[in-house]
N, CA and C of each residue as an Amber inpcrd file, in Angstrom:
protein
   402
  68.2200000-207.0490000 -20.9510000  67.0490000-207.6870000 -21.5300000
  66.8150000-207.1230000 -22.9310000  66.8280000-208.2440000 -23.8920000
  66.2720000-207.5580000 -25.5440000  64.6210000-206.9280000 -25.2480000
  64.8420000-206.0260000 -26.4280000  63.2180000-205.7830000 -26.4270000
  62.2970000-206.9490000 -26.5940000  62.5230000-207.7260000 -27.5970000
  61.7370000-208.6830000 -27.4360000  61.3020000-209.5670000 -26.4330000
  62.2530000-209.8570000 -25.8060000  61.6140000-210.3000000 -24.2020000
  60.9550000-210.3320000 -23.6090000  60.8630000-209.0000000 -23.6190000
  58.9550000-208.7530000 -23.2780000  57.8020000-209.5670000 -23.3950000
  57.8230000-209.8270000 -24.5870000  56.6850000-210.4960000 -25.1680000
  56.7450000-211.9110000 -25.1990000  57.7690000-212.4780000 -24.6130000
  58.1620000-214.1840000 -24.3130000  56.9210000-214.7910000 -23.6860000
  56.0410000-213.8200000 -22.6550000  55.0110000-215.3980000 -22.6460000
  53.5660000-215.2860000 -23.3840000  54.0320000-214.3990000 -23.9910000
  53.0900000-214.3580000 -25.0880000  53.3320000-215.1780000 -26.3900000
  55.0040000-215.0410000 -26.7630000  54.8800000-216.0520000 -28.1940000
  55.1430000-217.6640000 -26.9340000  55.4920000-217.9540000 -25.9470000
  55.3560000-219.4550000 -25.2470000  54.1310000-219.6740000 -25.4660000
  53.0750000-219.1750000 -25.1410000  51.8940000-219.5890000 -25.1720000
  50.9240000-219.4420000 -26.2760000  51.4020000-218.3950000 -27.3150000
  50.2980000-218.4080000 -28.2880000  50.9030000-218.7180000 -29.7270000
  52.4010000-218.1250000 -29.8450000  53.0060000-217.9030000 -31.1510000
  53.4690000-219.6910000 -31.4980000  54.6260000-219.7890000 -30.5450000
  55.2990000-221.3720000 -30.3500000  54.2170000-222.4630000 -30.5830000
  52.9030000-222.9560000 -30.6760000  52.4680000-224.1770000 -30.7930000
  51.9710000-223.8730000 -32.1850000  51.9300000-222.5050000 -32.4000000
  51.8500000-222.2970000 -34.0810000  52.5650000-223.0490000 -34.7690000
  53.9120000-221.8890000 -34.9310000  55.4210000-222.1330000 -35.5740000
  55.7670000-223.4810000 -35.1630000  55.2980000-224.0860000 -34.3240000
  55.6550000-225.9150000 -33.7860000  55.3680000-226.7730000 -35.1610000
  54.3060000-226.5290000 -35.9830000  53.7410000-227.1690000 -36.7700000
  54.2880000-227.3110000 -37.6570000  55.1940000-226.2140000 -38.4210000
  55.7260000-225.9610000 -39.5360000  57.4690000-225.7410000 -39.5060000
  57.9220000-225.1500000 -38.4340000  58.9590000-224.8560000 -38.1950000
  60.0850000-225.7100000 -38.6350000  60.1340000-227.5300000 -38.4790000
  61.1480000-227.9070000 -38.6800000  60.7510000-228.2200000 -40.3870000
  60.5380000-227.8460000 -41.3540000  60.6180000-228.0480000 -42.5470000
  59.8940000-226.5980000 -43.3760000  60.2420000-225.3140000 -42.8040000
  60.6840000-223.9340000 -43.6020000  61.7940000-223.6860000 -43.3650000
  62.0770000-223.0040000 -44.3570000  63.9210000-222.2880000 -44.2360000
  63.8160000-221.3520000 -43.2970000  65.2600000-221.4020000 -42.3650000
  65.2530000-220.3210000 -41.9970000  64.6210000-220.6950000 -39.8090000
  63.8450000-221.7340000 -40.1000000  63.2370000-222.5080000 -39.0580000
  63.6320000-223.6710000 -38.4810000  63.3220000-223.9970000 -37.5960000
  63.5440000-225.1900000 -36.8660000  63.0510000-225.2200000 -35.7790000
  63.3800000-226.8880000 -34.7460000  62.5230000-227.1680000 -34.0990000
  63.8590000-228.0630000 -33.2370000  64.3330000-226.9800000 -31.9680000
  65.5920000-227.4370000 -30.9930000  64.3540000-228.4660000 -30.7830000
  65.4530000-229.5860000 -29.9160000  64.7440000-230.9560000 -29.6100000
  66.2100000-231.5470000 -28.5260000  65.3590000-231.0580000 -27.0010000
  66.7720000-231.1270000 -26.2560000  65.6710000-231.4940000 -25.0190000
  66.8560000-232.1740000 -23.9510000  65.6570000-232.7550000 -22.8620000
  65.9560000-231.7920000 -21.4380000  65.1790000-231.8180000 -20.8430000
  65.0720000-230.8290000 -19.5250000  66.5500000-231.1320000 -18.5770000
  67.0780000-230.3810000 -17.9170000  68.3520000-231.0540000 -17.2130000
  67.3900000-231.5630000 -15.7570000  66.2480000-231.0560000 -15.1740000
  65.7450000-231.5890000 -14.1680000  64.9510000-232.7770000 -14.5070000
  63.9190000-232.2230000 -15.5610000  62.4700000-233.2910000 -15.3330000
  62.8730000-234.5090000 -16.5570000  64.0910000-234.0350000 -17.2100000
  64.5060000-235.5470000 -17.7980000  63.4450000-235.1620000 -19.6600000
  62.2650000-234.8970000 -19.3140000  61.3970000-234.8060000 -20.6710000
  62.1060000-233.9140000 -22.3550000  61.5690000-234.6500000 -23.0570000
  62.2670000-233.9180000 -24.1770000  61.1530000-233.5000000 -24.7310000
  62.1260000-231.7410000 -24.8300000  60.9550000-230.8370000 -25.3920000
  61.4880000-230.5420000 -26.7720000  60.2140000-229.7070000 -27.6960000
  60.3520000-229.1310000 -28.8430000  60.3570000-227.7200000 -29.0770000
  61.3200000-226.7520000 -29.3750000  60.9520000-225.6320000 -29.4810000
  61.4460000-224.8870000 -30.7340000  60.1050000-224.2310000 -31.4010000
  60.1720000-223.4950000 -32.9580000  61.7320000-222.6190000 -31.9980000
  62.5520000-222.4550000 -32.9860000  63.4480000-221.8060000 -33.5810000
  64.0000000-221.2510000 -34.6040000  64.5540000-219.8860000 -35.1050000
  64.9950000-219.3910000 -36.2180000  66.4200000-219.9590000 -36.1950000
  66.8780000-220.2270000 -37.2860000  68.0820000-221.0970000 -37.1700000
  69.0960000-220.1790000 -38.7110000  70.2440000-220.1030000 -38.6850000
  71.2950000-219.1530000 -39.2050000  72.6670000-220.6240000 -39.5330000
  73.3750000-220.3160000 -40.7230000  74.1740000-221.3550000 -40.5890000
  75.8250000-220.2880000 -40.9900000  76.7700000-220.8510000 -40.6880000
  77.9050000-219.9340000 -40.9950000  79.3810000-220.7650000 -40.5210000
  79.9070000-221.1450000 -42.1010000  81.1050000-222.2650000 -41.7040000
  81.2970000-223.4480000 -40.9970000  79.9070000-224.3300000 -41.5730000
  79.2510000-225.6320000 -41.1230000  79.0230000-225.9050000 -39.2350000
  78.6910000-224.5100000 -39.3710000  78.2340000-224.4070000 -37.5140000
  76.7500000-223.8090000 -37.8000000  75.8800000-223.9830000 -36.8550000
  74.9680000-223.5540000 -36.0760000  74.5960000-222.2090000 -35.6330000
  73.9510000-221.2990000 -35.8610000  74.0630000-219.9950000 -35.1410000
  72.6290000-220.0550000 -34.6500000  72.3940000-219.7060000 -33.6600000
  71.1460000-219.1510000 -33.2030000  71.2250000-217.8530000 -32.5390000
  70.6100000-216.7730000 -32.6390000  70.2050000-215.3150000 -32.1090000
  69.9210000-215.7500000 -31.0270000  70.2180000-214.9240000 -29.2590000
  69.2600000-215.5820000 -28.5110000  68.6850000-214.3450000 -28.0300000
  67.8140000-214.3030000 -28.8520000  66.7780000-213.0000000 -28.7740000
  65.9000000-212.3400000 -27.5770000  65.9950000-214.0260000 -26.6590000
  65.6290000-213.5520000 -25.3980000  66.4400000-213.8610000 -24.4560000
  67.7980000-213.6200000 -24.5020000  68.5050000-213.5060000 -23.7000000
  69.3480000-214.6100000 -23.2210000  70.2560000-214.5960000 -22.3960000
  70.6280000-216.3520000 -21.6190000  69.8210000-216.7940000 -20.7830000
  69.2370000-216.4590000 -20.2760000  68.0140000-217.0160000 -19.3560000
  67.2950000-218.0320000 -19.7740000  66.6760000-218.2470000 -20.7000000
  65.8220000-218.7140000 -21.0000000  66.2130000-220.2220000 -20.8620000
  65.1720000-221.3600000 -20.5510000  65.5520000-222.4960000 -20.1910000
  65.6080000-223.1030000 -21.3580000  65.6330000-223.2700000 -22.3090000
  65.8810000-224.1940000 -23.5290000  67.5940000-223.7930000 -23.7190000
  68.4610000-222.8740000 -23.3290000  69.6480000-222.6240000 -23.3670000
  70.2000000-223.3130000 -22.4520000  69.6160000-223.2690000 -21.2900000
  70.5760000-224.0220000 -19.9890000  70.5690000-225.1910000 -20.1090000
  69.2100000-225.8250000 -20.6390000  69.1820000-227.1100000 -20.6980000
  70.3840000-227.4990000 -21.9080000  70.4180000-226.5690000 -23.1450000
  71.3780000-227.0710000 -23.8830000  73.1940000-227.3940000 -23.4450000
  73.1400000-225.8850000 -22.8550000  74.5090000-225.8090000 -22.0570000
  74.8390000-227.0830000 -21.1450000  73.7530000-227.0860000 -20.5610000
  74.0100000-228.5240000 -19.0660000  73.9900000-229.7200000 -20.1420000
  73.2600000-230.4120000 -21.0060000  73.6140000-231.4460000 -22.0760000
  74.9790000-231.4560000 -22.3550000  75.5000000-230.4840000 -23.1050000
  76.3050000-230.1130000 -24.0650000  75.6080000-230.7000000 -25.5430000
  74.5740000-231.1240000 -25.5480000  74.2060000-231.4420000 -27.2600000
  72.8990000-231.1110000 -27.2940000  71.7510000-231.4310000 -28.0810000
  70.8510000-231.3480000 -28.5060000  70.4430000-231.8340000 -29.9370000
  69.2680000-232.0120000 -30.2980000  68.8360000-232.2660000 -31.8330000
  68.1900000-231.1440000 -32.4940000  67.9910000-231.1980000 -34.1210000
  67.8320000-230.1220000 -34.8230000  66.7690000-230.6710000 -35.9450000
  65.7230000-230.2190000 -35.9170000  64.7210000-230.7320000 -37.2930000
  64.6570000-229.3950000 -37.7950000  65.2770000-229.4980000 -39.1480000
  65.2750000-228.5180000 -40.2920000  65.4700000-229.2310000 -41.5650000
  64.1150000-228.2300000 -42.0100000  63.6650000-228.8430000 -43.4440000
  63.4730000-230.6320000 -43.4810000  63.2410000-231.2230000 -42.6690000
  62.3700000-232.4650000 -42.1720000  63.6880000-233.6880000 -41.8480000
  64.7620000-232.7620000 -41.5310000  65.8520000-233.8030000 -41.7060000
  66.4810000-233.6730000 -39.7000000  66.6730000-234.4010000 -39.0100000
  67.4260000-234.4140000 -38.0410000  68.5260000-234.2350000 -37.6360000
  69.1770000-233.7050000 -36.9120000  71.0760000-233.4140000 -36.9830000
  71.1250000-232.8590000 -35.6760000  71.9190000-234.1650000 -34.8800000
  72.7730000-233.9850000 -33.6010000  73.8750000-232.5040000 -33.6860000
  73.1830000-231.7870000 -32.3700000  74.4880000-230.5190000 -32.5950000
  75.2490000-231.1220000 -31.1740000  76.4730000-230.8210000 -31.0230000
  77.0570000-230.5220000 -29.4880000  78.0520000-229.5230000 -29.6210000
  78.6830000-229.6000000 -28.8100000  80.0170000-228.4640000 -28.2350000
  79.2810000-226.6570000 -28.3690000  78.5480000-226.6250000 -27.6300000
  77.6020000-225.4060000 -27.7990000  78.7320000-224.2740000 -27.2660000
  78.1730000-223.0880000 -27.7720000  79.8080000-222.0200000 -27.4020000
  79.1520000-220.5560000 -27.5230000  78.6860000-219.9520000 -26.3280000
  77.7780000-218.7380000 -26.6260000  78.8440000-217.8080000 -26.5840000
  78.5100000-216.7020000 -27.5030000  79.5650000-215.3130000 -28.0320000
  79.2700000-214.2820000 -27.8210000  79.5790000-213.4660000 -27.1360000
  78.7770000-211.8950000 -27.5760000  79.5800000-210.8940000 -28.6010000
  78.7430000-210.6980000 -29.5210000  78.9580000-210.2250000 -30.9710000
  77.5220000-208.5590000 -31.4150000  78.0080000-207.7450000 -30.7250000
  76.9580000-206.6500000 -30.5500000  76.8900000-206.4060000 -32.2260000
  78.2230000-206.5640000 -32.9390000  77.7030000-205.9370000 -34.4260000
  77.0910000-206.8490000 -34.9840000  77.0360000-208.5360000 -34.9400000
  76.0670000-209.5230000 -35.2900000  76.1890000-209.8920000 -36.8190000
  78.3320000-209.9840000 -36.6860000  78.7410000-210.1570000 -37.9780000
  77.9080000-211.7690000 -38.5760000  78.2660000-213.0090000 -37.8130000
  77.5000000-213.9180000 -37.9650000  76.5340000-214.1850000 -38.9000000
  75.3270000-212.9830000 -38.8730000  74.4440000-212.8120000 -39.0830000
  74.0060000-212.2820000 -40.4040000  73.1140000-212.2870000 -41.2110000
  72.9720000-212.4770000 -42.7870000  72.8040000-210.7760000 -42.3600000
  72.7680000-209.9700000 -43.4950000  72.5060000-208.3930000 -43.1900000
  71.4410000-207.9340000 -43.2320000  70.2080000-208.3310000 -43.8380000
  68.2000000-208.2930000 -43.3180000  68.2040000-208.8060000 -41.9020000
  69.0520000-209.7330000 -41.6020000  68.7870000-210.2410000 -40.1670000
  69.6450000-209.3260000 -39.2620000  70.9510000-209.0210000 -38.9390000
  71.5550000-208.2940000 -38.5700000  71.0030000-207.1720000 -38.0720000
  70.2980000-206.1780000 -38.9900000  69.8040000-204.9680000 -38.6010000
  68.3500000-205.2360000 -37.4390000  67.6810000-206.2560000 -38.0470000
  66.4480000-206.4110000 -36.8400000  66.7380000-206.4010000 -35.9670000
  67.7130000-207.6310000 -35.5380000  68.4430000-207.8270000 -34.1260000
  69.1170000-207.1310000 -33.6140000  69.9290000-205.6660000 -34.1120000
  70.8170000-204.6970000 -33.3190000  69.2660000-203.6100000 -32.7660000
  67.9240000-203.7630000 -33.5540000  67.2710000-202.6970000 -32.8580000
  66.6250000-203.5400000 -32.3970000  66.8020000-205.1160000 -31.6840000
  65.9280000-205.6150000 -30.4630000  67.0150000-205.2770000 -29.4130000
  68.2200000-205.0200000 -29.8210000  69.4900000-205.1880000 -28.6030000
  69.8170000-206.4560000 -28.5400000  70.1340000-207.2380000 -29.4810000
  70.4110000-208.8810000 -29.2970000  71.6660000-209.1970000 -29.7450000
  72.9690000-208.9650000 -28.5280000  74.3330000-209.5420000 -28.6960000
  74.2970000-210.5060000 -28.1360000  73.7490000-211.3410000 -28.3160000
  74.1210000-212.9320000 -27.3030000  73.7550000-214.0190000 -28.7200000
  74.6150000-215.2420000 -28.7100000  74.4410000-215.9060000 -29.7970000
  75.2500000-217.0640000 -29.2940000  74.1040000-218.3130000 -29.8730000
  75.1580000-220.0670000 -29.0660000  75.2890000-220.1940000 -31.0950000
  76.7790000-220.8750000 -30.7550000  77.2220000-221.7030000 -32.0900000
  77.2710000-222.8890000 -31.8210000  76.6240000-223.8240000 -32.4900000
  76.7160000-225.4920000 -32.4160000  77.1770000-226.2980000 -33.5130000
  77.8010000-227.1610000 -33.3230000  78.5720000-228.0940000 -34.4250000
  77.9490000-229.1660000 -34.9820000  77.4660000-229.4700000 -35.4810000
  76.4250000-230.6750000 -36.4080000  77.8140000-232.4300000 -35.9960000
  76.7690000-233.1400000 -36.0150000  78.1380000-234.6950000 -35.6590000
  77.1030000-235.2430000 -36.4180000  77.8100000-236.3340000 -37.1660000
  76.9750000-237.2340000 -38.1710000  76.4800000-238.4210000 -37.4170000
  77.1180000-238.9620000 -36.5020000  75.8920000-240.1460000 -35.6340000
  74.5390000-239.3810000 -35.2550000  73.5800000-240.0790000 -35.2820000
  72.2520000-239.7800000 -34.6300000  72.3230000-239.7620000 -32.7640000
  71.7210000-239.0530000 -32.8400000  71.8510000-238.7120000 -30.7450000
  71.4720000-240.2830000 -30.4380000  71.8490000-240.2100000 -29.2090000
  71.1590000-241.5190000 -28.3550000  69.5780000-241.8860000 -27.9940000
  69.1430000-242.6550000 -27.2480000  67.7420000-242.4540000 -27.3510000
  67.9340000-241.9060000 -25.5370000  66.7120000-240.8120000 -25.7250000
  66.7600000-240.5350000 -24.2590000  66.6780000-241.7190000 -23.0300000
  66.8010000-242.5410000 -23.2270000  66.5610000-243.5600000 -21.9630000
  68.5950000-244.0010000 -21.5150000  69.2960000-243.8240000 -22.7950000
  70.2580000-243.8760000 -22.8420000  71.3770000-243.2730000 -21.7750000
């Protein structure tokens, strides 16, 4: 478990409908947009978002557990609002990378003292996703 973990239902419930507001149009932010593998619903969730050799990086700061990962994994795709623009990711591919080369070097160091080697890479596709009813 990262340190940060801890504090997961604290930013679910107080931090996340913040960062919801703003997230998909600051740098550095975004707003996954992937649908439940049970209840079918498509959710939104603020994300810090990393880019490196026209892939996708996300930190997963709280671990594999967390259900916005499984749901991505069980998809295989998801959507991406950053900086107010949309972009289908798929072929998701989680790594463990403890030195967190990936990773810009201000960001790098935060994340080795939360303990955060876990990281999904996603591939951007230029069609627009389907519509969920699809």
């Amino acid at each position: 478990m990262t340190v940060i973990a801890r504090i997961r239902p604290f930013t679910n419930r107080i931090i996340n409908p913040i960062t919801r507001r703003f997230a998909g149009r600051v740098p550095g932010f975004a707003i996954l947009i992937y649908v439940g593998r049970r209840s079918g619903k498509r959710y939104r969730t603020p994300i810090n978002v990393f880019h490196r050799d026209g892939r996708f990086i996300f930190a997963l700061t709280y671990g594999r557990e967390v259900q916005w990962l499984k749901n991505v994994l069980a998809a295989g795709t998801c959507e991406i609002e950053e900086r107010g623009r949309i972009s289908r990711l798929v072929e998701p591919e989680l790594i463990v990378d403890p030195t967190g080369h990936l990773m810009p070097a201000p960001v790098r160091f935060f994340l080795r003292l939360q303990g955060v080697t876990d990281y999904l890479l996603m591939t951007p596709v230029s069609e627009p996703a389907p519509p969920p009813d699809a």
